[in-house]
Steps between C-alpha positions, in 0.01 A plus 500: 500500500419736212246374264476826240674806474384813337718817400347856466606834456440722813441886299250693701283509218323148652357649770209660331393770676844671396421461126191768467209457272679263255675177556882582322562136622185229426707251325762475782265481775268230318841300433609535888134374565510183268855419617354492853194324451708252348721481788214485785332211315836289632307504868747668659534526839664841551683733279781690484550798378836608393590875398830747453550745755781693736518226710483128555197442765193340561175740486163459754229373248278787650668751341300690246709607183600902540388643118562835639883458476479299187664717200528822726838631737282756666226270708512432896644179569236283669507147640423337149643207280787566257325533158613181350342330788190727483445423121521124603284510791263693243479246232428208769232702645350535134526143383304422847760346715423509887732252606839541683728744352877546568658823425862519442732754332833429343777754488585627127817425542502144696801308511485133355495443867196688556333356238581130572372546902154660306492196274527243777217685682295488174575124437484332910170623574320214556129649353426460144655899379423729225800701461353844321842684409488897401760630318546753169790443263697764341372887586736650188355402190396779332592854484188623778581159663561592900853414466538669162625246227776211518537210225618291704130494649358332184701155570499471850112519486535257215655243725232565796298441267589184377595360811134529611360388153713167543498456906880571447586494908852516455470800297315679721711409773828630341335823379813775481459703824739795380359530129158468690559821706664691213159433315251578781372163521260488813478128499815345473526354858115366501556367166821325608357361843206378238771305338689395752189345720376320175841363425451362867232366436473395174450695179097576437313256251347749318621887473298762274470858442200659532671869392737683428554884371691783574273819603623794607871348402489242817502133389190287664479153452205287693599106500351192644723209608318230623700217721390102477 
C-alpha cells in the first residue's frame, strides 16, 4: 500500500556536482528534501521510485545515476540509470534513505494500459510504499524555453498544478496524452499512473505543494500527498 507520494522535477541541475561553484537550484532541492522527509516519516517499508524514460522496465537498484550523459549527445553510453531515475535515486540518498529501493521507468508515451499495469504494481505491494514520482511539466514556456514557446503550456501546467494542490486523482489520471506531447511534457504518464494508483486506492488525506516555478521555461512543481 502507498502511504505518501512525492512529485519532483528530474532537471540535471539536482545532482550537484553538475551545477559548478553556485547552486542555480537551492530552493528546488531543499523542497524535494522536505517533501521526502515528510514522506519517510510514514515508516515505510520500501519505496518506489517512478521516472519517464524510452522504455517501460524495471532498473537494478545498484545502478549508479550516469551524469556524464545528462544534458550532453556527445558522451559514451555506459551502464548507468536513465536520468529521471538517477535524480531520484540522488535525492533518497541525500535525505538519508538506506532502505529498499525499486527502480522503475515508465515510457513517455504509455498507453492507459501501461499505466494501469504500473499502478496495480504501485498499489498490491504488500510493504508500507513511498511512491517518489519524477516528472517536469511543460518544456515551452518561454521564448529560450527548450521547446521554444507554446500558450497552450501555461494551462496545462495550471491543471497539474491544481490537481496536485487538491489530491485531484482523477485529474491526473485523465491528463491529455496528445496535448501533453505537443507541449513537451516529460511527466504525463508518471503523473497519470500517480492518479490512477491513488484513485485505486483512495484519494490522499492531505495534498500540498511545497513549489512551484518555471526556470529555464520548464514547469517544476514538488507536491506531497499523504494517504490515511
Amino acid at each position: 500500500m502507498i502511504v505518501a507520494a512525492v512529485v519532483a522535477p528530474h532537471p540535471p541541475l539536482l545532482l550537484r556536482e553538475l551545477c559548478g561553484e553556485r547552486d542555480p537550484v537551492p530552493t528546488l532541492r531543499e523542497a524535494c528534501h522536505e517533501a521526502l522527509r515528510s514522506a519517510l516519516r510514514c515508516a515505510p517499508d520500501t519505496v518506489l521510485v517512478l521516472g519517464g524514460g524510452d522504455l517501460t522496465s524495471a532498473w537494478p537498484e545498484d545502478l549508479p545515476a550516469d551524469v556524464r550523459s545528462f544534458g550532453t549527445t556527445h558522451a559514451p553510453p555506459v551502464a548507468g540509470l536513465p536520468q529521471s531515475l538517477g535524480v531520484g535515486k540522488r535525492l533518497l540518498e541525500e535525505v538519508g534513505w538506506s532502505g529498499p529501493t525499486h527502480l522503475r521507468t515508465l515510457a513517455w508515451d504509455a498507453s492507459p494500459d501501461d499505466v494501469a499495469r504500473t499502478a496495480d504494481l504501485a498499489t498490491r505491494q504488500g510493504a508500507r510504499t513511498v511512491l517518489l514520482t519524477l516528472g517536469d511539466g511543460s518544456t515551452r514556456r518561454g521564448e529560450k524555453a527548450p521547446g521554444y514557446l507554446d500558450e497552450r503550456a501555461f494551462a496545462f501546467d495550471d491543471a497539474i498544478a491544481e490537481a496536485l494542490e487538491n489530491g485531484d486523482a482523477a485529474a491526473l489520471a485523465g491528463l491529455d496524452a496528445g496535448l501533453a506531447q505537443d507541449l513537451m511534457v516529460l511527466g504525463r504518464s508518471t503523473f497519470a499512473t500517480l492518479g490512477e494508483a491513488a484513485a485505486r486506492q483512495g484519494e490522499p488525506v492531505e495534498a500540498r505543494t511545497l513549489y512551484r516555478d518555471d526556470p529555464y521555461g520548464v514547469a517544476y512543481t514538488v507536491a506531497l500527498w499523504l494517504f490515511a
